[in-house]
N, CA, C and O atoms as a GROMACS GRO file, in nm:
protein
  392
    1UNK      N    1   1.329   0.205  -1.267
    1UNK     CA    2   1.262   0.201  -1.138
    1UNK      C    3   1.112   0.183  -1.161
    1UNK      O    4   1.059   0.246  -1.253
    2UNK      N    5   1.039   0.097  -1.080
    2UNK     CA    6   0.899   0.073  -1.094
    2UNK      C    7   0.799   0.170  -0.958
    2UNK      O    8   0.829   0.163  -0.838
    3UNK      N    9   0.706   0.237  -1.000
    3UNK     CA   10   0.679   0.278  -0.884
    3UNK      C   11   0.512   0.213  -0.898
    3UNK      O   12   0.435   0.229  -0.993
    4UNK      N   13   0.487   0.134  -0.769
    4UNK     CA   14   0.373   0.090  -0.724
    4UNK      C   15   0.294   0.222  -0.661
    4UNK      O   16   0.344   0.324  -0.612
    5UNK      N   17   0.176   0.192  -0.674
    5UNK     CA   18   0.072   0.320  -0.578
    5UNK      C   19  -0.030   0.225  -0.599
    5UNK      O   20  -0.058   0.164  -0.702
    6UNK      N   21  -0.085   0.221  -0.477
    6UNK     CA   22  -0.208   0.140  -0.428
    6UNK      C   23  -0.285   0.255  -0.356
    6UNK      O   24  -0.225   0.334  -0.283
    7UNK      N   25  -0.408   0.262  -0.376
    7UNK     CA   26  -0.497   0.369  -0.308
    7UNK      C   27  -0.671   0.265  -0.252
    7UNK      O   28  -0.712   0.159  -0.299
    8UNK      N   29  -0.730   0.346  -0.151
    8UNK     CA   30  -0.797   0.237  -0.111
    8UNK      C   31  -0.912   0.329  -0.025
    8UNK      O   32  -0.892   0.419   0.057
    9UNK      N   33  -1.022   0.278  -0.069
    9UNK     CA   34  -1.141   0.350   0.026
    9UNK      C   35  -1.178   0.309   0.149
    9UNK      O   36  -1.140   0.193   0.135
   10UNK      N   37  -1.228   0.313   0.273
   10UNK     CA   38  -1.208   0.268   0.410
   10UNK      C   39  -1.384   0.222   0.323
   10UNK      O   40  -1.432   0.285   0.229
   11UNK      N   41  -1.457   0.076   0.403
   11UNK     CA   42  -1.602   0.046   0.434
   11UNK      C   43  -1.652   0.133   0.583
   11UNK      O   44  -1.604   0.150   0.695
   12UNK      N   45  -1.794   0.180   0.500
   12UNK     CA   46  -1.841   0.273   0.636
   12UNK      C   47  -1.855   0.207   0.772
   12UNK      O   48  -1.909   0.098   0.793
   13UNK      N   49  -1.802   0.284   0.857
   13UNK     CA   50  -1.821   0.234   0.993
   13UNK      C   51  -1.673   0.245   1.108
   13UNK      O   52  -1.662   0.246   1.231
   14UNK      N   53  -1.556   0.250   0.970
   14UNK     CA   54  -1.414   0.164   0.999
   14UNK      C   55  -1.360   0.343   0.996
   14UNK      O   56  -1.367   0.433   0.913
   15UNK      N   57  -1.291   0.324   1.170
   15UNK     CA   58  -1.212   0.474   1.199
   15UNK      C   59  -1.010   0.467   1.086
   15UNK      O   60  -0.933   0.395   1.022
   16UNK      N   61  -1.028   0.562   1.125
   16UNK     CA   62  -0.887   0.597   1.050
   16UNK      C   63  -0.797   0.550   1.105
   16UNK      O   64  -0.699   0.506   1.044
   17UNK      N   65  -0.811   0.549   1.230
   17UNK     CA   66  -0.694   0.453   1.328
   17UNK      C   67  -0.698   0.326   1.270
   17UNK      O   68  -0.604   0.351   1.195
   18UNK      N   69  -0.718   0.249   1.250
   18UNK     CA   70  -0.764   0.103   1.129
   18UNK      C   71  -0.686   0.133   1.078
   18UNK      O   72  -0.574   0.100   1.118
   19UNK      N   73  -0.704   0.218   0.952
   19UNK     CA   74  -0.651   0.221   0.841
   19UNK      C   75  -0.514   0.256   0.894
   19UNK      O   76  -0.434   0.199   0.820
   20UNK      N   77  -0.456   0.315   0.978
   20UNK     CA   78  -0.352   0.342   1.028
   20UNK      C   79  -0.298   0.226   1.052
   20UNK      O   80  -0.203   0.196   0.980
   21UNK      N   81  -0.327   0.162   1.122
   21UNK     CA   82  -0.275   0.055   1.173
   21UNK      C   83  -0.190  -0.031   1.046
   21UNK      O   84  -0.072  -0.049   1.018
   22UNK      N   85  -0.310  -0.070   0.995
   22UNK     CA   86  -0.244  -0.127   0.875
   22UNK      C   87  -0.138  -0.082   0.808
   22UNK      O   88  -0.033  -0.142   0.786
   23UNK      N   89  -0.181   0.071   0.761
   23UNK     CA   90   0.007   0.145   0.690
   23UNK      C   91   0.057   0.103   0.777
   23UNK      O   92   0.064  -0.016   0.743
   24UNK      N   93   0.116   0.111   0.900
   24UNK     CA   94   0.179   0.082   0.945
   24UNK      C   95   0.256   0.007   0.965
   24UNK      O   96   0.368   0.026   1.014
   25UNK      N   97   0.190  -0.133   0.914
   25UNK     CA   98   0.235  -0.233   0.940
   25UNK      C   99   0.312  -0.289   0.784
   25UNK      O  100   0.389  -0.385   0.774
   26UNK      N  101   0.271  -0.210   0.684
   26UNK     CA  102   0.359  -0.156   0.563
   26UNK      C  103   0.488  -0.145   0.559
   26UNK      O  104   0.591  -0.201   0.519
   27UNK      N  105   0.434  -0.022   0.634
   27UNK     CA  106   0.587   0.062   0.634
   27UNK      C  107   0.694  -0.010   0.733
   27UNK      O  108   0.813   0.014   0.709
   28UNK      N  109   0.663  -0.101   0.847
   28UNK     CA  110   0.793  -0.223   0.904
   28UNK      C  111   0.821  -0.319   0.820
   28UNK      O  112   0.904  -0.407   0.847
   29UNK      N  113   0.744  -0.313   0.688
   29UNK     CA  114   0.782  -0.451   0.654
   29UNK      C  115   0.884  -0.406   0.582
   29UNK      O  116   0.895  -0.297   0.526
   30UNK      N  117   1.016  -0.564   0.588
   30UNK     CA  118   1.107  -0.612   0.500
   30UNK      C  119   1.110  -0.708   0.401
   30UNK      O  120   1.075  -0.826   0.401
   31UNK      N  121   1.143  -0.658   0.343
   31UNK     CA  122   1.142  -0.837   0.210
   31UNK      C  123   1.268  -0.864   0.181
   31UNK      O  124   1.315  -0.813   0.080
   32UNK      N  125   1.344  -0.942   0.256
   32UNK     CA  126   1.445  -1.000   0.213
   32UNK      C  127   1.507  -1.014   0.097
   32UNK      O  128   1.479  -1.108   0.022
   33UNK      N  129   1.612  -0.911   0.062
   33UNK     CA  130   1.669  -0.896  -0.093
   33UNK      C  131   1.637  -0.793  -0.162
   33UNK      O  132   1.724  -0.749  -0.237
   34UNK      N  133   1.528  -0.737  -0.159
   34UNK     CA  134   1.446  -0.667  -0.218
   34UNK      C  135   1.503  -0.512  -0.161
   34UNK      O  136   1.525  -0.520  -0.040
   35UNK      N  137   1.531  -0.381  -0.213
   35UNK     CA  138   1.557  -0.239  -0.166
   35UNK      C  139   1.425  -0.221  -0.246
   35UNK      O  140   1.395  -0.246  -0.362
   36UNK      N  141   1.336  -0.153  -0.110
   36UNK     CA  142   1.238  -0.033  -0.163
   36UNK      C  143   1.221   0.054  -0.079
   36UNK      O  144   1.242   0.043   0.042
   37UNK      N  145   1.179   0.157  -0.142
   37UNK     CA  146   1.113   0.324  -0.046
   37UNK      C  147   0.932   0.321  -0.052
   37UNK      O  148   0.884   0.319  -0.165
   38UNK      N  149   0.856   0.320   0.043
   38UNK     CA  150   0.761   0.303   0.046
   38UNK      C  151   0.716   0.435   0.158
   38UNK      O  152   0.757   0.460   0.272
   39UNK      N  153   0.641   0.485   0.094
   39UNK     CA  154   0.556   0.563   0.144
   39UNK      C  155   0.395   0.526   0.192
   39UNK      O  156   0.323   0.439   0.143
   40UNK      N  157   0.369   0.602   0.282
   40UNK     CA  158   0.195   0.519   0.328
   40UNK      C  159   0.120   0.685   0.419
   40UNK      O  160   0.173   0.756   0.504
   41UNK      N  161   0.022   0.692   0.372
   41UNK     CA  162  -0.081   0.789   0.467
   41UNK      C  163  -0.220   0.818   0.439
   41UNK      O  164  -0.267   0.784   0.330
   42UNK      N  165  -0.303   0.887   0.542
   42UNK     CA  166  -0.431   0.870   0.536
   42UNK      C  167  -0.461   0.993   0.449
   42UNK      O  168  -0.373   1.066   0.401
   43UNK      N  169  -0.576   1.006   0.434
   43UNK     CA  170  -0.612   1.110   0.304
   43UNK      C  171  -0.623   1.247   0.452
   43UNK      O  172  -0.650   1.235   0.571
   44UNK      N  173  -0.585   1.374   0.361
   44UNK     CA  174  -0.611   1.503   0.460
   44UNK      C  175  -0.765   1.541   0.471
   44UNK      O  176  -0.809   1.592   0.574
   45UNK      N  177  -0.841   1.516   0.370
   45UNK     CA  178  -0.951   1.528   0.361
   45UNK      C  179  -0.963   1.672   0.276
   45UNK      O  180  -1.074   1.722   0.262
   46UNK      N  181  -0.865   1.724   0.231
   46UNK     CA  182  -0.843   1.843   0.155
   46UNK      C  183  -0.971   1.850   0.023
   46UNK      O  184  -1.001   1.953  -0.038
   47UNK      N  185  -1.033   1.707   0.001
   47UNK     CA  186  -1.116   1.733  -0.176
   47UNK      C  187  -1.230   1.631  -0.124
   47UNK      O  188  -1.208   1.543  -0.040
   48UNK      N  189  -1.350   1.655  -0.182
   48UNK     CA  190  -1.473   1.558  -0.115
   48UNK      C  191  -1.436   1.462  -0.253
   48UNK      O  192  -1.413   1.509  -0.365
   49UNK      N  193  -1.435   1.301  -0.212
   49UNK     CA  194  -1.475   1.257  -0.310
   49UNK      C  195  -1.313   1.159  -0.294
   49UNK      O  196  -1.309   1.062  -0.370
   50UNK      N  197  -1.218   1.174  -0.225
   50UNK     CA  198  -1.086   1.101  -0.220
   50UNK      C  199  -1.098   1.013  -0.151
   50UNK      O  200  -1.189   1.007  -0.068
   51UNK      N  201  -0.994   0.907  -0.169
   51UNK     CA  202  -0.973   0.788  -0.165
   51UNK      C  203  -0.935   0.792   0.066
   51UNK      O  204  -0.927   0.894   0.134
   52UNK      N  205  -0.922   0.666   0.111
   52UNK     CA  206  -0.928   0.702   0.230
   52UNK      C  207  -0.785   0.694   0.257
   52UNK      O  208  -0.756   0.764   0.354
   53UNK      N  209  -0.664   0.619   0.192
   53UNK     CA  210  -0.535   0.571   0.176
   53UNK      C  211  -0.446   0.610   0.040
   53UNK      O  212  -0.480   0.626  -0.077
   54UNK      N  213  -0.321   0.618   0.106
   54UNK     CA  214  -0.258   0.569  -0.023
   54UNK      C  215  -0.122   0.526   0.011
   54UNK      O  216  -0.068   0.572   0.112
   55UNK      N  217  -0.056   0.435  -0.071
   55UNK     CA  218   0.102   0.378  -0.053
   55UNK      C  219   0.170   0.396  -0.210
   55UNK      O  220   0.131   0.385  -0.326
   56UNK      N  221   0.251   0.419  -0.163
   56UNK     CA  222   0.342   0.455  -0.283
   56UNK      C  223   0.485   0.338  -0.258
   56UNK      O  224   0.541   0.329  -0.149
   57UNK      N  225   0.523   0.265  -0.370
   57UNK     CA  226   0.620   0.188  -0.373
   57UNK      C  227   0.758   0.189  -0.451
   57UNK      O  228   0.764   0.122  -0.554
   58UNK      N  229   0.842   0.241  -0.421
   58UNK     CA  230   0.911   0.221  -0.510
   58UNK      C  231   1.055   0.125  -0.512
   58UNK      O  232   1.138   0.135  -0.422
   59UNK      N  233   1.073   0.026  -0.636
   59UNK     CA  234   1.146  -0.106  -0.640
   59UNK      C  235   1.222  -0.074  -0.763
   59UNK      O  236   1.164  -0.011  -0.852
   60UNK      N  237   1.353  -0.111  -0.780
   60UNK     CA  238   1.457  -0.105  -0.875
   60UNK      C  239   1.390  -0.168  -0.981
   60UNK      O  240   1.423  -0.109  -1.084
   61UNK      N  241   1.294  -0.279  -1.011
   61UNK     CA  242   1.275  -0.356  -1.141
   61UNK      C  243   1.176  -0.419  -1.109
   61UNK      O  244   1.154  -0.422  -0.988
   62UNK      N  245   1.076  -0.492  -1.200
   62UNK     CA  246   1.051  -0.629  -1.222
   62UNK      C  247   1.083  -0.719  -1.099
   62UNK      O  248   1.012  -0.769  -1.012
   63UNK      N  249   1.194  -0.720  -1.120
   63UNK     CA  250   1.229  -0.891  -1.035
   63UNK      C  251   1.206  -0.854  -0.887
   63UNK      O  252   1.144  -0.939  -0.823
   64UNK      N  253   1.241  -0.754  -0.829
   64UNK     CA  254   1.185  -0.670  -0.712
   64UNK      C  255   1.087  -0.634  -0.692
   64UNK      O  256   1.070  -0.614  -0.572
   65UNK      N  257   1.006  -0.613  -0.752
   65UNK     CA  258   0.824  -0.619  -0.747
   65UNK      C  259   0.735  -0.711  -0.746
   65UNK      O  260   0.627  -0.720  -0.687
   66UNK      N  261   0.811  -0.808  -0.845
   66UNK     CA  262   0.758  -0.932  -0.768
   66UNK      C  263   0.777  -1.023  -0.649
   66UNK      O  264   0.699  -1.091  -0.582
   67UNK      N  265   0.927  -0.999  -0.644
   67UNK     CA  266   0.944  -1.036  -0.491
   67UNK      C  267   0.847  -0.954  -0.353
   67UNK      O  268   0.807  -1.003  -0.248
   68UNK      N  269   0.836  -0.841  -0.399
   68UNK     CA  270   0.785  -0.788  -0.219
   68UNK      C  271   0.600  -0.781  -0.256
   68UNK      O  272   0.515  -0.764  -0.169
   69UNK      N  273   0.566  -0.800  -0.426
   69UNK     CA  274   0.414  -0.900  -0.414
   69UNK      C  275   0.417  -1.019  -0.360
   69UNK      O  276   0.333  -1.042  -0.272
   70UNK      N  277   0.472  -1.080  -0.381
   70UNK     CA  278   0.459  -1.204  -0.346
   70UNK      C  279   0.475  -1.299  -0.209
   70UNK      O  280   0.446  -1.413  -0.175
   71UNK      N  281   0.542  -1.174  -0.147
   71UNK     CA  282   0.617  -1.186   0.004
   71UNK      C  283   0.502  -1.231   0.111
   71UNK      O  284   0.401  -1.163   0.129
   72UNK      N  285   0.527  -1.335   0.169
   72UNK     CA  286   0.405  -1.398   0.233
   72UNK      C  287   0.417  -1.293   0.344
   72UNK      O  288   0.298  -1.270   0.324
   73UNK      N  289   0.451  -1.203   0.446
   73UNK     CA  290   0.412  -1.117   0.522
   73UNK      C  291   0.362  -1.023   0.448
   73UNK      O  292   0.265  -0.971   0.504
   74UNK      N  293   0.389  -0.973   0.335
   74UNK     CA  294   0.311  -0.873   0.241
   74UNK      C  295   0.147  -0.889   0.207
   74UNK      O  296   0.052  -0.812   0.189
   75UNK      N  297   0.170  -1.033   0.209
   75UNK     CA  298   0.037  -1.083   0.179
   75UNK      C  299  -0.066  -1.100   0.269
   75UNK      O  300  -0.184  -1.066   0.258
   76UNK      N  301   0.008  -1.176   0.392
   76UNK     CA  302  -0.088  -1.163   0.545
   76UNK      C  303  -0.106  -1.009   0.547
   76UNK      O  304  -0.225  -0.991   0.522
   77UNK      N  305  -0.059  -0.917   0.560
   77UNK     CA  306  -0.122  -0.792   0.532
   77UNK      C  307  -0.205  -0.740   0.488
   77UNK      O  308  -0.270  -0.652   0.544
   78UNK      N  309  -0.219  -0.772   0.399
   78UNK     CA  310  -0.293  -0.709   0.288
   78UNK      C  311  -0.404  -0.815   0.342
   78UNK      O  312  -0.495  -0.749   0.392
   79UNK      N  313  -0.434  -0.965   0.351
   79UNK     CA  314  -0.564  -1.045   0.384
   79UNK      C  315  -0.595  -1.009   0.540
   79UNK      O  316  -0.708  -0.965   0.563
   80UNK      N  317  -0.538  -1.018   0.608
   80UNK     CA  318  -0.569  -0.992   0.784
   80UNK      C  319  -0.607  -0.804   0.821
   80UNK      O  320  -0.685  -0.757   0.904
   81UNK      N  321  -0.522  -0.739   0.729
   81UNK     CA  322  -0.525  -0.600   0.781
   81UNK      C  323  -0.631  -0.499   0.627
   81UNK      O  324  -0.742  -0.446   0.631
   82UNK      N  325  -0.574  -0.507   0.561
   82UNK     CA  326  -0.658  -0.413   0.476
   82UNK      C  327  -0.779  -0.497   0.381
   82UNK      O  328  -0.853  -0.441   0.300
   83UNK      N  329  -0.778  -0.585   0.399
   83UNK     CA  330  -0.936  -0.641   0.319
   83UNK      C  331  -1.018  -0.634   0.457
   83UNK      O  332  -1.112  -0.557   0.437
   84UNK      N  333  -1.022  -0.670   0.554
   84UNK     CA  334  -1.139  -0.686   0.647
   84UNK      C  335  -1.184  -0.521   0.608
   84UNK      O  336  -1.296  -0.512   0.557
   85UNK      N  337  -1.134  -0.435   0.620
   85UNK     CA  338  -1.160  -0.262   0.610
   85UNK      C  339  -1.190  -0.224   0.529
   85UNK      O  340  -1.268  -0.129   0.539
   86UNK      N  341  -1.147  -0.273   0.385
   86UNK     CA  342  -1.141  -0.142   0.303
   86UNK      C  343  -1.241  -0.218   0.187
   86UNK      O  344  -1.238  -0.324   0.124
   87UNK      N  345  -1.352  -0.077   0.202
   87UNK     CA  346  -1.456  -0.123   0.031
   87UNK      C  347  -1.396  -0.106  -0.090
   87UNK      O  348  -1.465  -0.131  -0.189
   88UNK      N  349  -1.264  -0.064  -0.106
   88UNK     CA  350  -1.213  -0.101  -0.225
   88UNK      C  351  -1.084  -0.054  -0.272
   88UNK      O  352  -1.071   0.064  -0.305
   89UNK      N  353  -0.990  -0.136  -0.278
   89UNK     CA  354  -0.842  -0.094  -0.332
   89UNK      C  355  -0.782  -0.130  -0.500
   89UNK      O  356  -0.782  -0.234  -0.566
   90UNK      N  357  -0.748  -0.030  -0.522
   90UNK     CA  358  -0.720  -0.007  -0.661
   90UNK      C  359  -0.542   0.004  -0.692
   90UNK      O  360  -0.479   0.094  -0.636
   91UNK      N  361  -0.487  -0.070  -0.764
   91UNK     CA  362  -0.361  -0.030  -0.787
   91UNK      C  363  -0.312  -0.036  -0.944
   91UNK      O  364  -0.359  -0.091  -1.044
   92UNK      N  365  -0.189   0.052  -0.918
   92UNK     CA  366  -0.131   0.088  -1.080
   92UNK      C  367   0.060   0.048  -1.067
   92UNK      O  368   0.113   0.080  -0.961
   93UNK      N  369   0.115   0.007  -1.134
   93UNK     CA  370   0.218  -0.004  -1.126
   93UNK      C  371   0.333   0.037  -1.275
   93UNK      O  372   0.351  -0.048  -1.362
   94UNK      N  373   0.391   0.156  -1.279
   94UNK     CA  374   0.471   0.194  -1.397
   94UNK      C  375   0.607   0.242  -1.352
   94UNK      O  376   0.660   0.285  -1.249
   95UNK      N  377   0.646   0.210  -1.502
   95UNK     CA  378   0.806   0.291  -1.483
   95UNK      C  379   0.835   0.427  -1.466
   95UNK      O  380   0.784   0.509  -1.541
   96UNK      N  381   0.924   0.465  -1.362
   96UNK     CA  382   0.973   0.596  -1.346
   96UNK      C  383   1.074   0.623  -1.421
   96UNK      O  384   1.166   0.542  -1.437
   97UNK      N  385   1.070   0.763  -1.488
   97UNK     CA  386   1.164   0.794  -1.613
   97UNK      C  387   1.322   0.799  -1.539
   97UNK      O  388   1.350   0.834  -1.424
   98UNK      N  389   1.398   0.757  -1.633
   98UNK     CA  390   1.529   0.757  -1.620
   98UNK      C  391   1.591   0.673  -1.547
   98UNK      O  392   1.713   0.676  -1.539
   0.00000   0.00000   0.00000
């Protein structure tokens, strides 16, 4: 199993409802073929100094991770909804044991 996590700082000015919006529009998406569990939410504000987002992905393999990167609604997403907003998104992608 591969688990994606993308985390992402909001640019000053931009409310949380924004950033909402966008998970949101995450978490409806389908990728045809592809089974994943995806998680998405805004930071609690629990630690000074955290990120404003985060999504968590998780895809059976390889060949499934690249499918729902590559997924042209995945992608209008990510260009229409979270780049106009966010000063900066960072991601990591590894295997989950077993």
């Amino acid at each position: 199993m591969i688990r994606n996590v993308v985390v992402g700082r909001l640019k000053d000015g931009v409310a949380p409802a924004e950033a909402e919006k966008a998970l949101q529009a995450l978490r409806d998406l389908r990728v045809e073929g592809v089974e994943l569990s995806l998680e998405a939410g805004l930071d609690l504000g629990l630690r000074d100094g955290n990120a404003s987002w985060a999504i968590t992905v998780d895809l059976p393999d390889e060949r499934a991770y690249q499918a729902y990167d590559t997924d042209p609604e995945h992608n209008r997403i990510r260009r229409e909804l979270f780049a106009p907003i966010s000063a900066s998104i960072d991601r990591i992608q590894f295997r989950l044991p077993g």
